[in-house]
N, C-alpha and C positions, 0 to 999 in steps of 0.2 A: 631504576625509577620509572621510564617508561614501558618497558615489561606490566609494571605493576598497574598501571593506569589503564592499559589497555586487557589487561585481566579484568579489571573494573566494569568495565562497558559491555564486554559480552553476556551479562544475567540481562544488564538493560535491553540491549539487542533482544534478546530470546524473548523477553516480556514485549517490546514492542510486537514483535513478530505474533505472540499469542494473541494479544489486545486485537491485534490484525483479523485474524483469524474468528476469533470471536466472534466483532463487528461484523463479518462476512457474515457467518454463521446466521445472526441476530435478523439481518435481513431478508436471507433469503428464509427465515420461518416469518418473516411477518409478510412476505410475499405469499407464499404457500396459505397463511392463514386468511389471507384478503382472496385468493383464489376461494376456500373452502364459504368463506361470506357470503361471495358473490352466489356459489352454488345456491347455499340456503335462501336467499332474497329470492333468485328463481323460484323455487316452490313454495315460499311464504308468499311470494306477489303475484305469483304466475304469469312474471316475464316469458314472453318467445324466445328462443333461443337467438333471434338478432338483436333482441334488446341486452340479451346476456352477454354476444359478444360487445355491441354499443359499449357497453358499460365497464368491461372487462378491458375493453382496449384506454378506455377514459382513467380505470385504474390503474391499468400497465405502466401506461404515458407516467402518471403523478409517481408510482412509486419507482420507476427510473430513474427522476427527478431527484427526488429524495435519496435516490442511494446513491447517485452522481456528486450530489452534494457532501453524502457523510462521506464516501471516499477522500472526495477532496480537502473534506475538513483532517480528515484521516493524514493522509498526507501530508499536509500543511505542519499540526501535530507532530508525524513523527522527524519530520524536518528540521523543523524549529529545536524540537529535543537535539536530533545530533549535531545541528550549529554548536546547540548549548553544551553540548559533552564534546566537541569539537573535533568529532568527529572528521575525518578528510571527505570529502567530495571523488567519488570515482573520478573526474578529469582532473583533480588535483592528486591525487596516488598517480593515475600516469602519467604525468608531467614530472612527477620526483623520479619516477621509474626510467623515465628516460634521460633525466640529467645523470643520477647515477651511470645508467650506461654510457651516457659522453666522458663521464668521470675514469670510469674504470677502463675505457676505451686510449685517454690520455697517459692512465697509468702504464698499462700494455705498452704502451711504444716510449715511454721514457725507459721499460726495462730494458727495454730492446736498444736501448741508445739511442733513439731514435726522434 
């Protein structure tokens, strides 16, 4: 039964991980597109090139911002999903990993008579 449940969750995993990738994807073209903007504004406005970096940096800043944030929503996201699918937490797998080992370390020396 458990077998079968964690068969279940790895299509989920793999879609998370896509969705993941996606979102990377997504932003870094609307990063590249607000770069390709800022070009055009240059020679529709006839900004100097310090007013291009000025401005360039102003939109660097915001969309760092913004992608800081969608990560974090990102994460939050895919969190809350594997609470929900109840998923183990890497310091709860090694915490059972290593009671097992105290486990199987006790059975060792009871074979042994011990």
């Amino acid at each position: 039964m458990a077998g079968d449940v964690f068969k279940d969750r790895r299509p989920v995993v793999e879609v998370l991980e896509r969705m993941w990738a996606q979102a990377l994807t997504a932003v870094s073209s609307v990063e590249d597109e607000a770069a390709r903007v800022v070009q055009r504004a240059q020679t529709v406005a006839g900004w100097s090139q310090d007013e291009v970096r000025r401005q360039m940096g102003e939109l660097a800043e915001r969309l760092a911002a913004q992608r800081k944030e969608l990560e974090q929503g990102l994460d939050e996201r895919v969190r809350g999903t594997l609470q929900r699918l109840r998923v183990p937490r890497r310091d709860e797998v090694q915490a059972l990993a290593a009671r097992v080992d105290r486990v199987a370390e006790r059975l060792e020396k009871l074979e042994r008579g011990g």
